[in-house]
C-alpha positions in Angstrom: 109.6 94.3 100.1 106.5 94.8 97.7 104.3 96.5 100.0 100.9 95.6 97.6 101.9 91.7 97.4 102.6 91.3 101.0 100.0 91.6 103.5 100.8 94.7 105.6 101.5 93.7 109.5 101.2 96.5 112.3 101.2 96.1 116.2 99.3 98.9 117.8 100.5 99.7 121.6 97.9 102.3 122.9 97.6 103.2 126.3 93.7 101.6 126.9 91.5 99.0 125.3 89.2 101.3 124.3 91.0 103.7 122.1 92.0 103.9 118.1 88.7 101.9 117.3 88.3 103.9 114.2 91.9 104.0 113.1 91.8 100.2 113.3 89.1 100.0 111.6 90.1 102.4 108.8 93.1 100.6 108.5 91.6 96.5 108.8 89.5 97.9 105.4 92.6 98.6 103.7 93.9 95.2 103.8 96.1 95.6 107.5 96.6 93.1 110.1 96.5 94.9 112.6 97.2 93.8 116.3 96.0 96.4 119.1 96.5 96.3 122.7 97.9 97.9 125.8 99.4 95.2 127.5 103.0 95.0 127.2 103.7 91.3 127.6 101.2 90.4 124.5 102.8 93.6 122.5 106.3 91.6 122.7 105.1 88.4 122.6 103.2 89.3 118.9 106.5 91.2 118.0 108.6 87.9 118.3 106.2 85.4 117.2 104.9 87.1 113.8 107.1 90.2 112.9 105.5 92.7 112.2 106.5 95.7 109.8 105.1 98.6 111.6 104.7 99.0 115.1 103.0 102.1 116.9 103.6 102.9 120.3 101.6 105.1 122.4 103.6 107.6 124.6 100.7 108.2 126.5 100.8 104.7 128.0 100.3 104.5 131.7 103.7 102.5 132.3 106.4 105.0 131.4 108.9 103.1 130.5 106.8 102.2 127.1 108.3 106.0 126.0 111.7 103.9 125.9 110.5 101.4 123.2 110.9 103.2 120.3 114.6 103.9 120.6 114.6 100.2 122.0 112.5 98.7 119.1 114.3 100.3 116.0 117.5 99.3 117.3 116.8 95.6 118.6 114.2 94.5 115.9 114.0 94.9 111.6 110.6 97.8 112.3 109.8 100.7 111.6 109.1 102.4 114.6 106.4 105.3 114.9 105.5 107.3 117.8 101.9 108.7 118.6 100.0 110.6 121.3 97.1 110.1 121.4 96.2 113.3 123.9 96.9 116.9 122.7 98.2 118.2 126.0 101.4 120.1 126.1 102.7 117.2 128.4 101.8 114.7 125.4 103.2 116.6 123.0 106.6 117.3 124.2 107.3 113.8 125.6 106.4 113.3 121.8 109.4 115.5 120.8 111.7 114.3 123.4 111.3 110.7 122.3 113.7 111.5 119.4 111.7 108.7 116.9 112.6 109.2 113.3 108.6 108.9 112.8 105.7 110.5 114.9 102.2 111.1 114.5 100.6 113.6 116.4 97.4 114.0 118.0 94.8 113.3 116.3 95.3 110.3 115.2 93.4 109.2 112.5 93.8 105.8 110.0 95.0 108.4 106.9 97.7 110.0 109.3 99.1 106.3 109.5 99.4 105.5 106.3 100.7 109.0 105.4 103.6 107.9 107.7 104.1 104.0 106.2 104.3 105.6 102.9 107.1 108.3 103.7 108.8 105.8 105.3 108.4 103.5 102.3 109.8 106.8 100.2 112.9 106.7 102.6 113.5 102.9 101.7 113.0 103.9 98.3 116.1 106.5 99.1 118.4 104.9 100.5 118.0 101.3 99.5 121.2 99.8 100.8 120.3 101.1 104.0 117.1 99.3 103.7 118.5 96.2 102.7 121.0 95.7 105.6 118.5 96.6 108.7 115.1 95.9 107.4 114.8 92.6 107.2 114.1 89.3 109.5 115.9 86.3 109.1 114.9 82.6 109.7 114.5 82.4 113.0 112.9 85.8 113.8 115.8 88.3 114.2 117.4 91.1 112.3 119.9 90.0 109.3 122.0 92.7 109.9 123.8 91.7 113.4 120.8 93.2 115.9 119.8 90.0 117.8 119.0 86.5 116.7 116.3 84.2 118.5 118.1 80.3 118.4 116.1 77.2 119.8 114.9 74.0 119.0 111.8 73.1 117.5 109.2 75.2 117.3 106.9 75.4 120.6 110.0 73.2 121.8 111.3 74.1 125.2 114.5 75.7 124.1 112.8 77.6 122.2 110.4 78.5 124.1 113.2 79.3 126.7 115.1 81.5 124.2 112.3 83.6 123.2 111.4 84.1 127.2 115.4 84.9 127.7 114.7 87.7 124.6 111.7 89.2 126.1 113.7 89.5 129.3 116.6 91.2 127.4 113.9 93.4 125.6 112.6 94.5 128.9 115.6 95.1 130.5 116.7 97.1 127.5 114.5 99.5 128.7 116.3 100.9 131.5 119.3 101.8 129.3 117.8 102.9 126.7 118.6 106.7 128.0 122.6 106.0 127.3 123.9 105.9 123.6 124.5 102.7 122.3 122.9 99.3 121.5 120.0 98.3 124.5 121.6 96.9 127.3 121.0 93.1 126.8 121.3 93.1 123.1 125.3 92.8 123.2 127.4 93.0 120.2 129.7 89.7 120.6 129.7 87.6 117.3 129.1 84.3 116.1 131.2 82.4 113.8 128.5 83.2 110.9 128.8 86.6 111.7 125.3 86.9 113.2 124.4 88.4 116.7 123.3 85.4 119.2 120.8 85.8 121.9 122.5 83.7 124.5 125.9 85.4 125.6 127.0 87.7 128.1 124.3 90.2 128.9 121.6 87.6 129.0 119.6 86.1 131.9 121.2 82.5 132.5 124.7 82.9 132.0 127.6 82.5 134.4 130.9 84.4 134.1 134.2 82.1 134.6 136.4 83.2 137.5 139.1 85.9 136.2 141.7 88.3 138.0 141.2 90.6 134.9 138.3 92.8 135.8 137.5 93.3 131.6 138.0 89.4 130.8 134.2 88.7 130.9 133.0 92.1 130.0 130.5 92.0 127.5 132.9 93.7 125.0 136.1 94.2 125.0 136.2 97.4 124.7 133.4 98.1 127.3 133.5 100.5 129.8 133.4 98.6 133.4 131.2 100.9 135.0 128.2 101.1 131.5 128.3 98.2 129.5 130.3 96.2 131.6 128.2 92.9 131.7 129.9 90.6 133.6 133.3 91.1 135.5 135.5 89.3 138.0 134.3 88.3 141.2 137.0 89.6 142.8 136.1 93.7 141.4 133.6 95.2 144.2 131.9 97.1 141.1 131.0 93.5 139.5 129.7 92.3 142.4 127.5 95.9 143.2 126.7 96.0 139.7 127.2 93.8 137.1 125.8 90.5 139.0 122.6 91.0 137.3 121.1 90.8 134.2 122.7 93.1 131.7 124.9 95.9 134.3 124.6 99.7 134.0 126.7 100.9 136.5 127.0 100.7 140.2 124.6 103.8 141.0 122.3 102.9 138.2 121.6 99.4 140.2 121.7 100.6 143.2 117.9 102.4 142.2 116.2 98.8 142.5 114.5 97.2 145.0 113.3 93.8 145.3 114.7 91.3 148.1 114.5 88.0 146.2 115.5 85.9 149.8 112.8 86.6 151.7 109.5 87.3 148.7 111.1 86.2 145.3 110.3 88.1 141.8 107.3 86.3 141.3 108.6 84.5 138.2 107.4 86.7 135.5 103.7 86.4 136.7 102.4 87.2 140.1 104.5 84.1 141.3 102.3 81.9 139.4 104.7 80.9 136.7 108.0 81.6 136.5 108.2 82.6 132.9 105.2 85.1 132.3 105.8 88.8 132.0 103.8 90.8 134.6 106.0 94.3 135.3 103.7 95.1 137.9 103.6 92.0 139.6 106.0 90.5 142.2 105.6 87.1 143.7 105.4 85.9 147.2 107.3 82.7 146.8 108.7 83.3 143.2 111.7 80.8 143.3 109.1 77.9 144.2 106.4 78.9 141.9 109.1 77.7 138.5 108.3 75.7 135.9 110.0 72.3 137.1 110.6 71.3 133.7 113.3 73.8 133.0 116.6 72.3 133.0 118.8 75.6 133.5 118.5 76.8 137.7 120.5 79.3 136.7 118.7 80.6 133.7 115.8 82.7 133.7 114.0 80.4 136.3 116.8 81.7 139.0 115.4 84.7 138.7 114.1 84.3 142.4 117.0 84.2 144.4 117.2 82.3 148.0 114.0 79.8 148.6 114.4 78.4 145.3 116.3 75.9 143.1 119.5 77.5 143.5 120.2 80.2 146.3 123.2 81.6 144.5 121.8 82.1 140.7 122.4 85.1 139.3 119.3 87.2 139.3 118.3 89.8 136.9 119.0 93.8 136.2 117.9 95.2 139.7 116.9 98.0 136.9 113.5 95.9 137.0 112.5 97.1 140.4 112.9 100.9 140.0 111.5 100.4 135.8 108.3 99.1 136.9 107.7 99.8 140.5 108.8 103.4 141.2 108.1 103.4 145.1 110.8 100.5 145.4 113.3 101.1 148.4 116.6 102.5 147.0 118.4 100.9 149.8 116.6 97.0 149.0 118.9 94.3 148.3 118.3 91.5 146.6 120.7 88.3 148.0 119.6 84.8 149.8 119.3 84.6 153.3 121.6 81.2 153.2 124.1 83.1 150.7 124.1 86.3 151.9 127.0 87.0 149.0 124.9 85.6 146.3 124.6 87.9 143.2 120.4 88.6 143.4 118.4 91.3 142.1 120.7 93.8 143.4 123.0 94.6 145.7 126.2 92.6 147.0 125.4 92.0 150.9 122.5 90.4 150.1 120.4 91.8 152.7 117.3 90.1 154.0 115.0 92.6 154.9 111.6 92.8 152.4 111.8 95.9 149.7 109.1 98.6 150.7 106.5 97.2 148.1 106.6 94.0 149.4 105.4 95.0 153.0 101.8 94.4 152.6 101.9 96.7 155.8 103.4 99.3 153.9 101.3 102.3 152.1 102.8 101.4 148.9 102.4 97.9 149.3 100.9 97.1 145.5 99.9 93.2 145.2 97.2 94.4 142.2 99.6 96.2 140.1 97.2 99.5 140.4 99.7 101.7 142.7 98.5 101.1 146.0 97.4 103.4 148.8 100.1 105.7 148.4 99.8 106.1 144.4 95.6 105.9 145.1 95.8 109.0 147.5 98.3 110.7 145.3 95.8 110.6 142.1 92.7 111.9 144.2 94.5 115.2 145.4 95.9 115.9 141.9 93.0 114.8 139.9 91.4 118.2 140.3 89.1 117.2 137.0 86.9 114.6 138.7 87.4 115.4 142.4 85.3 119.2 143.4 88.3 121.4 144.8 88.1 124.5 146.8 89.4 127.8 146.1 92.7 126.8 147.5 93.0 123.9 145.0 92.3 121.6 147.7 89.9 118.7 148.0 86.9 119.2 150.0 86.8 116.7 153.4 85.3 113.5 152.8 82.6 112.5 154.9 83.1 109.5 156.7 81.5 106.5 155.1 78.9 105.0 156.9 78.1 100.9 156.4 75.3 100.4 154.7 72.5 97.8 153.9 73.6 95.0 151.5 70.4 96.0 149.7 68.1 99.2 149.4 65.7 99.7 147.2 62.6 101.8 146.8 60.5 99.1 145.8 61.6 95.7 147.3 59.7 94.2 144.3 60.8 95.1 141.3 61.8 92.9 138.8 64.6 94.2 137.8 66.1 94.2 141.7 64.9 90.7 142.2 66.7 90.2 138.4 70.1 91.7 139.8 70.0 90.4 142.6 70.0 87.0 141.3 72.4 87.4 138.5 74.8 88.8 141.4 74.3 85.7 143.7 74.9 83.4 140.6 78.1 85.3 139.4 79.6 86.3 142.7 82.2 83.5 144.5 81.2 84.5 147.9 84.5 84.2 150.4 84.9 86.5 153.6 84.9 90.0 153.1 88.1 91.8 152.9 87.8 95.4 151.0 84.8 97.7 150.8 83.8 99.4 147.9 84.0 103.0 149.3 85.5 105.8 147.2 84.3 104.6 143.5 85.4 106.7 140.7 86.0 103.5 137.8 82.8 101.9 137.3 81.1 99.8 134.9 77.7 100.7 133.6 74.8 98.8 131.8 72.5 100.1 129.4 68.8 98.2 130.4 66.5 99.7 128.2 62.4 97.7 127.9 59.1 98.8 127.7 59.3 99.0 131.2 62.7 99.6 132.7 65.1 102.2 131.1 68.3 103.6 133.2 72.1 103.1 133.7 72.7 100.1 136.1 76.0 100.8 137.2 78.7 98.6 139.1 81.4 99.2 141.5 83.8 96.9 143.1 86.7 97.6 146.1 88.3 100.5 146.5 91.8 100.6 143.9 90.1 97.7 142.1 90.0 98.4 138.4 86.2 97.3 137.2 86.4 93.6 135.7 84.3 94.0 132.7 84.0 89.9 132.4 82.7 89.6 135.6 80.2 92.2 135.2 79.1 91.1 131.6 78.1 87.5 133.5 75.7 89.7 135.8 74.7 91.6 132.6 74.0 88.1 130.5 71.9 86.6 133.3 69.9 89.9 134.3 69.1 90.0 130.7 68.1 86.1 130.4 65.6 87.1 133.5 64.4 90.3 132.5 63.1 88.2 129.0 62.0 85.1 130.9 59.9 87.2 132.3 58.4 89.5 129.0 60.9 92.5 129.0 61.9 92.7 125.1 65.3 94.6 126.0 67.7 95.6 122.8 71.6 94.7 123.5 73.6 96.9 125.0 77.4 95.8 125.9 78.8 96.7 129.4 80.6 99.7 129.4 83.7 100.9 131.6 83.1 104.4 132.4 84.7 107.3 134.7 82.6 109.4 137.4 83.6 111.6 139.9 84.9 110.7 143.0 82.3 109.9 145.2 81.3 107.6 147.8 79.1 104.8 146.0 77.3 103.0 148.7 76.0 106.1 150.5 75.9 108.1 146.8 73.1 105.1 145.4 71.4 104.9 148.6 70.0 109.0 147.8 69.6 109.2 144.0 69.3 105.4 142.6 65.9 103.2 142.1 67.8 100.7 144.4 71.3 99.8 145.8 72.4 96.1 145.7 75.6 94.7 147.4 77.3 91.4 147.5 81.4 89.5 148.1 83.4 88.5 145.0 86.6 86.7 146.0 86.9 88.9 149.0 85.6 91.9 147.4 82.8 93.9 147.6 80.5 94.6 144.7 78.1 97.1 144.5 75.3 97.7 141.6 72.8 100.5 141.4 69.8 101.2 138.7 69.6 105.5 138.2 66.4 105.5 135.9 66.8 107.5 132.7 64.0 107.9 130.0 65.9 109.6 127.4 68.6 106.6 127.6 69.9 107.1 124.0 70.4 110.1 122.4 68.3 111.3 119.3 70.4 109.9 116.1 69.3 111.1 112.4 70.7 109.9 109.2 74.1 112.1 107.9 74.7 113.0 104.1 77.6 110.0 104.6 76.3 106.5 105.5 79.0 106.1 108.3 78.2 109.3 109.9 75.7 109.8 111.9 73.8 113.2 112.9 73.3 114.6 116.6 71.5 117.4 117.6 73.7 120.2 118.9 71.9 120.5 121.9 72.8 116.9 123.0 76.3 118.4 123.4 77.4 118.9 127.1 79.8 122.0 126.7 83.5 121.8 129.1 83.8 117.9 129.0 85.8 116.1 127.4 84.2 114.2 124.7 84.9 110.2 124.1 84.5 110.4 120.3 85.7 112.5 117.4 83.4 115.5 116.8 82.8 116.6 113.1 81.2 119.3 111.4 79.4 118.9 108.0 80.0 121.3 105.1 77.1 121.6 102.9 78.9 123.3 100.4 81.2 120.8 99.4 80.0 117.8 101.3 82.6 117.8 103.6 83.4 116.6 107.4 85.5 118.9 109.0 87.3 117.4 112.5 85.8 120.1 114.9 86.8 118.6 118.8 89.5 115.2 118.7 88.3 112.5 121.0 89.9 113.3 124.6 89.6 117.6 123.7 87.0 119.3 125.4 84.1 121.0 123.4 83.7 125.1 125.0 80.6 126.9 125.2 82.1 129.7 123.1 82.3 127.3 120.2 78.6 125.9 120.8 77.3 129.3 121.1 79.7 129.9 117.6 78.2 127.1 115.9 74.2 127.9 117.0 74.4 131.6 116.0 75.9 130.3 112.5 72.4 127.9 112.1 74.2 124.8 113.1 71.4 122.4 114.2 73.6 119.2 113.9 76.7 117.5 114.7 78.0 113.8 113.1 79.7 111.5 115.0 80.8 107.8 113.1 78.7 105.4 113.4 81.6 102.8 114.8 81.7 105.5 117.6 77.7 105.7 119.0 78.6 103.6 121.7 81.0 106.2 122.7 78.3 108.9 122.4 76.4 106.5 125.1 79.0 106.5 127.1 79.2 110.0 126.9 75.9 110.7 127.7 76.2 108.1 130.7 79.3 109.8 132.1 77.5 113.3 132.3 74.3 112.1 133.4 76.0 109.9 136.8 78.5 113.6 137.2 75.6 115.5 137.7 73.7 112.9 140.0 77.1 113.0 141.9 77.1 117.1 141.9 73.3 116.8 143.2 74.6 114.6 146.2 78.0 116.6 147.1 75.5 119.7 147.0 73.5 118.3 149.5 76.5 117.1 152.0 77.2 120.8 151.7 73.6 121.9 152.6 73.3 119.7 155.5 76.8 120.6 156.9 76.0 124.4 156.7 72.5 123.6 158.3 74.6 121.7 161.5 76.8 125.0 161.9 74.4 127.8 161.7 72.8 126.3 165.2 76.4 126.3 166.8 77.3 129.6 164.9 74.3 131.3 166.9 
C-alpha cells in the first residue's frame, strides 16, 4: 500500500473525551483521518464500516476488557494494532508490557511518537513483504483476505447486512473474554467456505442452532476442537454442551459459569438499555429485553433471541454468559440465565435455567447499576480508595462525613442579582421537571462555566445526583440561555465552553451555601441539579506571547506545585530555541522542581495554545480544592469547638 497516495486512516480508542487533543491535532495537519473516541460501540462500528489502517487503543480505558483488543484486533481484522498509556504510573506501564502488542507507545504520548511507530511498522512490511501481503489487507466486503473473518450481507444499509455486521460486533465482543487462551478469538472460528475464505455466519456465531447428534464433537466448531475450549456447539445430550457451550461462542464449563444475567425474568436489554435490541451498551441490561427487539428481524433465534423467556422465542439460544462477568464484574457467579416456561432452554448461562434475577438486576441490591457508572457498591469503593481527592487521616482512613442537611432550593447573598435571576431562568427553561428521586449530595464530577463581564467574573459550577456523571449538553443549554440573558441585558461576556472538571469530595449543597455568591437548585428527569457562582477576579491566567506561535508563555508563579497538571508543561531553551517536555499531562509538577527552575532565573513556562483551555481548567480545579479545603477546615473547627465543652 503506498502510504503517500492513500489517505492515512487511524481510530483512536482513549480512555476519555478529553484527552490526545494535541496528538490529533498534530496528526489531522499531517494529512490523517483520524477517528477519536472512548466509546466502544462507535470504536467497532468505525472499524467495520471504514477500515482503518491503524488503530490505537488505550490501556488506560475505564472498561478493562479494552486491554484484550489488541490481541483481539490484530488477529480478527487486516490492522496494525498499537498500544498506548496514556498515564505514567507503574500500574500503566506494566499492563502496557503485559499486553504482549507487537507495537506500544509509552507515556507521553505525543503526535511524532505515532508516526515514529506507523513508520517502523511500515519498515517491517517493507521486510517481510509476503507476510504483508497475506494478512494486511481487506477484501470486498470488509474482512481480512487472508482467512480472519469475512462480513456477508445483502445490500448495503440492507437488513442482512445490517444483521451480519451486528452478528460481527457480537462475535468481536465476545472475543474478548477468550482472548487470554492461545488461539483465534472465540467467535472468529476457522471452518471454511468453498472459496476458501472465513464466513461470519457458522458455528460460533450468535443465531445458529446445532442439529441433534449422539457424537458430542459432531457440531464442534472444529473438528479438532477440544470440548471443554473451543467446543462451540455439541450434542444436547453431553451435560458440558448444555453448561457450556449453549451460548454464544463456549469456553468451557467453569469459564461460563462466571456470568450472571437471568434472561427469564429481566432480559439482556437487547444491546441498548432494552431500548433496541441490536445496539451495543456493555454496561447496560434491559428490563424487558426480549420485548424491546426490532420486530422487523426475521431470525427469533439470531441475535434478537438474545433475551431469553418473555420474548419471541423462550428457547433461543442466548449469548456467551462471558458477557455478564466481561462487563459487569459484581454479576452473581451462581445467576442462570434460562426461561421461566423452559426452564431447560439454553440462555445466557447455565442449564437449569433458574429464575431468580442476577445480583445487578435487583434494583434493591447495592450493586444494582441501571446507569452503567458502578452503582452504590462500586461508588463507596472509589471514595475510600481515592485517597487523592478525598482528605484521609493518619490511618489512611476517610474522615466521617457529616450528615447532609436539606437545603433551600435557592440561596443567595443578593436575591437580585442578575446573574441569579439569569440562572435561574436558564435552569427552569432547560430542566424537565418530574418528581424528585436522587439528591445531589456527595459531588465530586462537576461541570463548570467560565462567566466573565464587566461585571460578573467567577466559575459557575454544576452538579447533578449523586453517581450521575455531569451531562455536559444539558448544562451547555443552561450556559447558552444564561448567556443570551446576561447580553439582553448589557453584559458583553467573551465565550467560554462548559467545562467537565474534578473537585474533591465534598458535599455540594451545604459546600455552596458557605463560600459561593449564591446556590441554585432545581429537578431534571427526576434528578436534582444544583448550580453555584464562586466569584473570581483573576478568572484567566496571565498569557504572554512564546518565541513559537503555538506556544504560549505562563508565569511560573501561576504554577500550583503537587497537582497534577491537565496539559503538557514545557520549558523553553534560549540557547537553541528549544521546547523541552518538562511535566506530561496527568504527572504532577513538585515544588523541588519549581524551586529548581526559579533559582535558575526561570520566569516563564509555555503551554500550546490548543491546550489554554486546559490551563483554565486547571486553574478552576485548584481554585474550587481550596474553597473545598476552606470548608472541611471549618467542619473541623466547629466539631472541636462542640467537644472542648463536653471534654471539660
Amino acid at each position: 500500500m503506498d502510504q503517500k497516495t492513500e489517505k492515512r486512516k487511524l481510530l483512536i480508542i482513549k480512555s476519555h473525551p478529553q484527552s490526545l487533543g494535541p496528538v490529533e491535532g498534530f496528526l489531522k495537519n499531517r494529512e490523517w483521518e483520524i477517528k477519536s473516541t472512548h466509546n466502544l460501540k462507535e470504536a467497532m462500528v468505525y472499524l467495520v464500516q471504514n477500515q482503518p489502517q491503524f488503530v490505537m487503543v488505550s490501556i488506560d480505558h475505564p472498561n478493562k476488557k479494552v486491554r484484550n483488543l489488541p490481541k483481539v484486533l490484530s488477529q480478527a481484522f487486516p490492522v496494525c494494532v498499537i498500544a498506548f498509556a496514556e498515564h505514567s504510573t507503574p500500574s500503566s506501564v506494566k499492563i502496557l508490557n503485559d499486553c504482549n502488542s507487537g507495537y506500544a507507545i509509552y507515556h507521553p504520548i505525543t503526535g511524532p511518537a505515532v508516526e515514529r511507530m506507523v513508520n517502523k511498522y511500515n519498515k517491517d512490511q517493507i521486510a517481510n513483504p509476503q507476510a504483508a501481503a497475506a494478512n494486511r489487507s481487506w477484501d470486498g466486503n470488509g474482512g481480512n483476505s487472508s482467512g480472519v473473518i469475512a462480513i456477508r450481507g445483502g445490500e448495503a444499509g440492507g437488513e442482512a447486512s445490517a444483521t451480519s455486521t451486528q452478528n460481527f460486533l457480537a462475535n468481536l465482543l465476545g472475543a474478548l473474554d477468550s482472548s487470554a487462551t492461545s488461539g483465534p478469538p472465540a467467535g472468529f472460528a476457522q471452518g471454511t467456505a468453498a472459496d476458501g475464505t472465513m464466513t461470519a455466519v457458522q458455528p460460533g456465531m450468535a443465531g445458529y442452532i446445532p442439529p441433534t447428534s449422539q457424537d458430542p464433537n459432531a457440531n464442534a466448531i472444529d473438528s479438532g476442537a477440544d470440548q471443554n475450549g473451543m467446543n462451540g456447539f455439541t450434542s444436547d445430550s453431553d451435560q458440558d454442551a448444555q453448561v457450556g457451550a449453549h451460548g454464544f461462542m463456549g469456553g468451557h464449563q467453569n469459564g461460563m459459569n462466571s456470568a450472571g444475567g437471568n434472561a427469564a425474568q429481566k432480559g439482556f436489554g437487547g444491546f441498548n438499555d432494552g431500548a433496541s435490541g441490536n445496539e451495543f451498551n456493555p454496561n447496560s441490561f434491559g428490563t424487558n429485553g426480549a420485548n424491546r427487539m426490532d420486530p422487523n428481524f426475521s431470525d427469533p433465534h439470531g441475535s434478537n433471541g438474545l433475551a431469553n423467556g418473555n420474548g419471541m422465542n423462550p428457547s433461543a439460544h442466548g449469548m456467551n454468559g462471558g458477557f455478564g462477568s466481561d462487563f459487569n464484574h459484581n454479576s452473581s457467579p451462581s445467576a442462570n440465565g434460562g426461561s421461566a416456561a423452559n426452564p431447560h432452554a439454553p440462555g445466557f448461562m447455565g442449564a437449569n435455567g433458574s429464575a431468580a434475577a442476577s445480583d445487578t438486576l435487583d434494583p434493591n441490591d447495592p450493586n444494582y447499576d441501571p446507569y452503567g457508572d458502578g452503582g452504590e457498591a462500586s461508588y463507596s469503593a472509589r471514595k475510600k480508595s481515592d485517597t487523592m481527592w478525598a482528605p484521609v487521616d493518619a490511618d489512611g482512613k476517610n474522615k466521617k462525613q457529616h450528615v447532609l442537611k436539606e437545603t433551600a432550593d435557592e440561596v443567595a447573598k443578593d436575591p437580585g442579582s442578575l446573574i441569579l435571576k439569569g440562572t435561574r431562568e436558564a435552569m427552569d427553561k432547560a430542566c424537565v421537571i418530574t418528581e424528585k428521586k436522587r439528591n445531589v449530595g456527595i459531588a465530586t464530577n462537576v461541570a463548570c462555566i467560565l462567566v466573565e463581564s464587566g461585571r460578573f467574573s467567577g466559575y459557575l459550577v454544576a452538579a447533578m445526583a449523586e453517581h450521575l456523571t455531569i451531562d455536559i449538553h444539558f448544562v451547555e443549554k443552561i450556559r447558552t440561555r444564561l448567556f443570551k440573558f446576561l447580553s439582553e441585558n448589557g453584559e458583553n461576556l467573551e465565550h467560554n465552553e462548559t467545562m467537565p472538571i474534578k473537585i474533591k469530595q465534598v458535599p455540594f449543597a451545604a459546600w455552596a451555601v458557605e463560600h459561593a455568591e449564591f446556590l441554585r437548585k432545581s429537578v431534571h428527569k427526576g434528578n436534582e441539579v444544583a448550580m453555584a457562582f464562586f466569584p473570581r477576579s483573576d478568572l484567566k491566567a496571565e498569557i504572554s506571547a512564546s518565541p513559537d506561535e503555538e506556544m504560549a508563555a505562563v508565569k511560573i508563579h501561576e504554577m500550583r506545585t503537587d497537582v497534577p497538571v491537565d496539559f503538557n508543561l514545557y520549558v523553553h531553551l534560549p540557547r537553541n530555541n528549544r521546547y523541552v517536555l518538562y511535566t506530561p499531562e496527568g504527572g504532577v509538577f513538585l515544588s523541588e522542581q519549581k524551586t529548581r527552575l526559579v533559582n535558575q532565573g526561570i520566569t516563564h513556562l509555555h503551554v500550546l495554545r490548543m491546550e489554554l483551555q486546559n490551563l483554565d481548567k486547571y486553574r478552576a480545579q485548584n481554585y474550587l480544592n481550596d474553597k473545598i479545603d476552606e470548608y472541611q477546615q471549618q467542619l473541623e473547627k466547629e466539631a472541636e469547638d462542640i467537644k472542648k465543652p463536653l471534654a471539660s
